[in-house]
C-alpha positions in Angstrom: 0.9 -44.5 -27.1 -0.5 -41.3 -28.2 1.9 -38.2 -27.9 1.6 -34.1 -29.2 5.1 -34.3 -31.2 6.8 -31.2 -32.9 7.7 -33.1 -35.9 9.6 -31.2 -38.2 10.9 -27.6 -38.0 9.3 -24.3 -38.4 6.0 -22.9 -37.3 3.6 -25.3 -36.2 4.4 -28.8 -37.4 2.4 -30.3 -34.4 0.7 -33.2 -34.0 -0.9 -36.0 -32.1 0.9 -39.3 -33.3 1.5 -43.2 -31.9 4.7 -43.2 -30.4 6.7 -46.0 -29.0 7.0 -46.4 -25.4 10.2 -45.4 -23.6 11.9 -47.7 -21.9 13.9 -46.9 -18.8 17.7 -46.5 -19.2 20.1 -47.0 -16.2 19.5 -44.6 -13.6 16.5 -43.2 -15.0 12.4 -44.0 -14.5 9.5 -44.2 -16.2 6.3 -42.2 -15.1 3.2 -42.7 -16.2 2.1 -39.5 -16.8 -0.7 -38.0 -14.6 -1.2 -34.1 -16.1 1.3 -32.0 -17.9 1.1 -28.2 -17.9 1.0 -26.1 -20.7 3.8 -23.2 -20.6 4.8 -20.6 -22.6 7.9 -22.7 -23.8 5.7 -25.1 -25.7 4.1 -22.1 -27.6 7.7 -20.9 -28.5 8.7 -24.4 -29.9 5.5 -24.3 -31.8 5.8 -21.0 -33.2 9.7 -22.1 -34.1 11.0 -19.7 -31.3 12.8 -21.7 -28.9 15.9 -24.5 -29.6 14.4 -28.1 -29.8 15.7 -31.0 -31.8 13.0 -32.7 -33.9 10.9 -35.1 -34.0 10.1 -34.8 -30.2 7.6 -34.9 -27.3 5.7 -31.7 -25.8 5.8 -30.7 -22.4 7.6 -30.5 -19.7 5.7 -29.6 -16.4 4.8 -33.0 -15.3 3.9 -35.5 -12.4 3.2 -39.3 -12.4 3.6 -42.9 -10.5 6.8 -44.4 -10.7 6.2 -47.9 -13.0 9.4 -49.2 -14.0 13.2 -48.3 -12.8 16.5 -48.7 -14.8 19.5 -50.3 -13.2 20.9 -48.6 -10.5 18.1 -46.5 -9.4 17.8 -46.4 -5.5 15.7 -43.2 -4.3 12.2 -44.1 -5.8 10.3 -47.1 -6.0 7.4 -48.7 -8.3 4.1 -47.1 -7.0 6.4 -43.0 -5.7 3.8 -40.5 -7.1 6.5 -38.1 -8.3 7.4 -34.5 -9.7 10.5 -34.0 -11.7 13.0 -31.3 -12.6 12.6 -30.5 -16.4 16.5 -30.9 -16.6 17.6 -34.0 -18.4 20.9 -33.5 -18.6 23.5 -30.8 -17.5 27.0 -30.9 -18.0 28.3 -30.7 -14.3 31.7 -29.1 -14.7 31.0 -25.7 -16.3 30.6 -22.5 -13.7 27.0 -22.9 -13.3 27.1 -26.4 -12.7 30.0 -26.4 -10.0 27.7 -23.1 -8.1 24.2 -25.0 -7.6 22.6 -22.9 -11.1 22.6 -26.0 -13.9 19.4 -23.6 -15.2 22.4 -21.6 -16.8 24.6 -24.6 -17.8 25.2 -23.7 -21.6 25.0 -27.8 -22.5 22.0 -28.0 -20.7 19.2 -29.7 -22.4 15.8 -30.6 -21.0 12.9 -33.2 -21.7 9.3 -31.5 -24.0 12.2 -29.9 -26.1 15.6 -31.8 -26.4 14.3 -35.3 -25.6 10.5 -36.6 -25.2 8.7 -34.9 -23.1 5.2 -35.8 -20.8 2.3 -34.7 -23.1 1.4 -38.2 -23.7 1.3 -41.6 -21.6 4.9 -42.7 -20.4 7.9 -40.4 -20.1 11.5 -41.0 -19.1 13.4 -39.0 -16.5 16.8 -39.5 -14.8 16.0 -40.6 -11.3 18.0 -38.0 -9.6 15.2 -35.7 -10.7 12.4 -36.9 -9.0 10.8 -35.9 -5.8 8.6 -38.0 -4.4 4.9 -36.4 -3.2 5.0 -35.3 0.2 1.3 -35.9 1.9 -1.5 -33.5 1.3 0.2 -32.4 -2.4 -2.0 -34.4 -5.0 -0.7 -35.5 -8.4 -3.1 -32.6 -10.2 -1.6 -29.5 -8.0 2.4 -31.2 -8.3 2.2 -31.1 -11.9 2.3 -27.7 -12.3 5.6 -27.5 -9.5 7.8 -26.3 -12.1 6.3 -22.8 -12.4 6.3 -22.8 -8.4 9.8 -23.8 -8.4 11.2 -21.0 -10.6 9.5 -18.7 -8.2 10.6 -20.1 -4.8 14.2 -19.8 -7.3 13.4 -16.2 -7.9 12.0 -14.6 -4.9 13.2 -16.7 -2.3 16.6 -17.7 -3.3 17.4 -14.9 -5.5 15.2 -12.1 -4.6 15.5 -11.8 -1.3 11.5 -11.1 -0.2 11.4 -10.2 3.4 8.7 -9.8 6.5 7.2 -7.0 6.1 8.2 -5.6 2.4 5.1 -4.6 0.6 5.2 -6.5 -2.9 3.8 -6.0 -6.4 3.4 -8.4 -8.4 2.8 -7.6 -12.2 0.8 -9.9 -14.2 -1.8 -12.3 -12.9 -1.0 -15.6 -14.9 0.4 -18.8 -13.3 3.6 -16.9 -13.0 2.5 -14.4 -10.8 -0.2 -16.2 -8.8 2.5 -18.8 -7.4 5.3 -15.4 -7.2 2.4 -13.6 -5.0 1.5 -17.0 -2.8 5.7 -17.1 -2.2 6.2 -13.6 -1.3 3.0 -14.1 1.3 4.3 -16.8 2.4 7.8 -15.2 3.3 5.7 -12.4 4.9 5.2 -9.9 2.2 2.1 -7.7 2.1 1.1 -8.6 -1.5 -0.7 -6.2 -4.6 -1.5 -8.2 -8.0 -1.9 -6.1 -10.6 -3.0 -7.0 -14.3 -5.0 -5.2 -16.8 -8.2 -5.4 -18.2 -8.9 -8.9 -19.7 -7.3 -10.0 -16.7 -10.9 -10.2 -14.4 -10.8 -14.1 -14.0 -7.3 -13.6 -12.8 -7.5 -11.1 -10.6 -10.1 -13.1 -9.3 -8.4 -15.8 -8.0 -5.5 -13.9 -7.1 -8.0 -12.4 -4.7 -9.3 -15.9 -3.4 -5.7 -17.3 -2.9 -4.8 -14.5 -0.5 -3.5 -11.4 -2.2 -3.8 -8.7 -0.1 -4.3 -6.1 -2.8 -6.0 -6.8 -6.0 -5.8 -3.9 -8.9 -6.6 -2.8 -12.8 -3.7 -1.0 -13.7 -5.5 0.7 -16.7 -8.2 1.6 -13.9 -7.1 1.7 -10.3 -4.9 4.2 -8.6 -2.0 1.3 -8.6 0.5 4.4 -7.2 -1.7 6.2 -4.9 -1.8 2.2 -3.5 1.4 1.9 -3.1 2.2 5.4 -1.4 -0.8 4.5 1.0 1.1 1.9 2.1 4.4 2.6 2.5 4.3 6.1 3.4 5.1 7.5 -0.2 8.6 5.2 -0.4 7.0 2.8 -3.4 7.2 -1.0 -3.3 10.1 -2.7 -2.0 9.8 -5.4 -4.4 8.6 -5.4 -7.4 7.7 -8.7 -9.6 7.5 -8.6 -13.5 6.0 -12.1 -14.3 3.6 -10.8 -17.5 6.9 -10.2 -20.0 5.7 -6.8 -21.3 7.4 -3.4 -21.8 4.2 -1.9 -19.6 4.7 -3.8 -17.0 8.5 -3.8 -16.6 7.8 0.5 -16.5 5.3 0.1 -14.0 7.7 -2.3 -12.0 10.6 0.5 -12.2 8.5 3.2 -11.3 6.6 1.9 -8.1 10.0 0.7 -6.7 11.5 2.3 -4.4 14.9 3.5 -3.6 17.4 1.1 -3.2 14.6 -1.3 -3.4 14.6 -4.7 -5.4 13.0 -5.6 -9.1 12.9 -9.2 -9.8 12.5 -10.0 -13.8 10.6 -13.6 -14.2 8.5 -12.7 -17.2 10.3 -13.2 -20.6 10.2 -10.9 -23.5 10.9 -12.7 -26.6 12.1 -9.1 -28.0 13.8 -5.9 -26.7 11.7 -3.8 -25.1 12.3 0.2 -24.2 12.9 1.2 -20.8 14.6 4.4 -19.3 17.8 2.7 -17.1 17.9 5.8 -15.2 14.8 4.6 -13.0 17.4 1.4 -12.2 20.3 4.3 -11.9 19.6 7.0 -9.8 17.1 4.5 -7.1 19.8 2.3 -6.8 17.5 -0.5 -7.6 18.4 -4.1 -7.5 17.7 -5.3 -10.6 17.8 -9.3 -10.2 17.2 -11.4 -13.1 15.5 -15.6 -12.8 16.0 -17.9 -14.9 14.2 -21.6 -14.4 14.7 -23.3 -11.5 17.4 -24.7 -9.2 17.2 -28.4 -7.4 16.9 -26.8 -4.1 13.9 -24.6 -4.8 12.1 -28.2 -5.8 11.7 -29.1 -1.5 11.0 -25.8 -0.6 8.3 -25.5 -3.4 6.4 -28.9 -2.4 6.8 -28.1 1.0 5.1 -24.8 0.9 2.1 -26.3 -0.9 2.1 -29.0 1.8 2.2 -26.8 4.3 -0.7 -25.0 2.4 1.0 -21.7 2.1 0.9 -22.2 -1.5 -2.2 -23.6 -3.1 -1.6 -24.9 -6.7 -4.8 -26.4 -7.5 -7.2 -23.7 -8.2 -4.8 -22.0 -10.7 -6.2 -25.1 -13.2 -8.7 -23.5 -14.6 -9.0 -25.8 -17.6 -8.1 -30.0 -18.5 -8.0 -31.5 -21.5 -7.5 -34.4 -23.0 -3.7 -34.4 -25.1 -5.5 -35.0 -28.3 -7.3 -31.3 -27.6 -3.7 -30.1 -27.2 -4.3 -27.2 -30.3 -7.4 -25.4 -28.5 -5.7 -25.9 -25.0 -2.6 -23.9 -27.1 -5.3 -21.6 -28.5 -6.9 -20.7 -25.2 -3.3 -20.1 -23.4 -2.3 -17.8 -26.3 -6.0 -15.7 -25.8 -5.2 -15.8 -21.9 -8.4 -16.8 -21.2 -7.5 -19.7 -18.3 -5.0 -18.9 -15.6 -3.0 -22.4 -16.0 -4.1 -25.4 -18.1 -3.1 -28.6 -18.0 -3.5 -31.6 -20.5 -3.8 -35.3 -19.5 -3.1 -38.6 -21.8 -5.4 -40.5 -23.1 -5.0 -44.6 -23.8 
């Protein structure tokens, strides 16, 4: 079968090559492989900046039917249409384990960068990560879950969004359209902000629901805010675009004793003053991944339709197209892209 594989260390090293197909192992299935999301981890593996053992599968945001089970496996059948946790193995003992967080297990290791991964035909996963499709969630909008999943972790079970609160949510990518849908959903009044380049985004942040939609570089993004909230600032604030701009703005529109929740990831220290953390009192709350129980919540808010996956696919391709599908997510030109196998 064919397969994007990282095949060797360093920058770039990627390929489409034949690739045998896995067989499932007790307690684990095989999917075939409907669409897999490109995320920003797959552009850290290829540009050598993320751990990965080599040679190995891409991608890791995935969905598929259920077509053969190892020994042992009881909660899916042949024919489940499926998401899956990215985790493939955890160690179950440490702290993080033993508290419901295996995102922060220091052994944990996960399939697209430790083992094969779902840009390609098959892929093995351990049973116990699958959740089976509820009705009205397609196989197209559940394989891009994952993304929703670290921001039901972050907002809902972390963050601590309530009715009410008046949100901003900085950076329009997939990130922030699914952290903007959650916070609606748990009854925030929502304001996306991106910058300019971000048009198409802001777009369909608008059509999905957002209550406010705004340019930072040209919109009165405070005077907003003070509008709103009678000159307190945001109660929540959102950083999902990983830049020292937006982490400022995220500080500064806060307000006292309110809460900023980090999703977006830097790759390098940025410069912020902590005193705007200091002397608000702000909650500064950090998310990381995904936990198991933000997987139900996340596919029953998009089968409830509170959350509405499929029109942040603004691009398929086919997984032998995998390097302009790469190109086109570093030039932030699509919202989320997804790739599908071919044979």
């Amino acid at each position: 079968m064919k397969a994007v594989v990282k095949t060797e260390r360093g920058e770039g090293h990627v390929s489409v090559l034949d690739v045998p197909e896995p067989k499932a192992r007790p307690g684990h299935v095989i999917l075939e492989v409907a669409a897999t999301g490109v995320c920003g981890t797959d552009i850290h593996i290829f540009h050598d900046e993320y751990p990965y053992n080599t040679p190995v599968v891409l991608g890791h945001e995935t969905s598929g039917r259920v077509v053969e089970v190892g020994d042992g496996v009881t909660r899916v059948r042949l024919g489940d249409e499926v998401t899956t946790e990215t985790f493939y193995y955890t160690c179950g003992k440490c702290i993080s384990c033993r508290t419901g967080q295996p995102n922060l297990c220091p052994d944990r290791k996960s399939i697209g960068s430790h083992v094969n991964g779902a840009m390609t035909k098959y892929v093995e996963v351990p049973e116990q990560n699958c959740h089976i499709l509820p009705p009205g969630v397609d196989l197209l909008s559940a394989s891009i879950t994952e993304p929703l999943a670290c921001c039901v972790n972050g907002i809902l079970l972390r963050g601590g969004v309530l009715p009410g609160d008046v949100a901003l949510i900085s950076g329009p990518g997939a990130i922030g359209q699914f952290a903007a849908q959650v916070a609606r959903a748990a009854g925030a009044r929502t304001i996306v902000c991106g910058i300019t380049g971000d048009e198409r985004r802001l777009e369909i942040a608008r059509e999905l629901g957002a209550d406010f939609v705004v340019n930072a570089l040209k919109d009165d993004l405070k005077g907003l805010i003070a509008d709103l909230t009678a000159g307190r600032g945001a109660d929540v604030t959102i950083e999902c675009a990983g830049a020292g701009p937006s982490l400022i703005q995220c500080l500064e529109q806060v307000r006292k004793g309110g809460t900023v929740i980090q999703m977006g990831l830097y790759g390098k220290p940025v410069t912020v003053n902590p005193d705007l953390i200091t002397l608000k009192e702000v909650k500064y709350s950090g998310s990381f991944s995904h936990v198991p129980a933000a997987w139900p919540r996340a596919l029953r808010l998009m089968a409830e339709g509170k959350v509405r996956a499929k029109p942040l696919i603004t691009r398929q391709a086919p997984i032998t197209e995998w390097d302009s599908a790469f190109a086109a997510f570093n030039a932030r030109s699509e919202c989320k892209i997804v790739v599908t196998p071919v044979g």
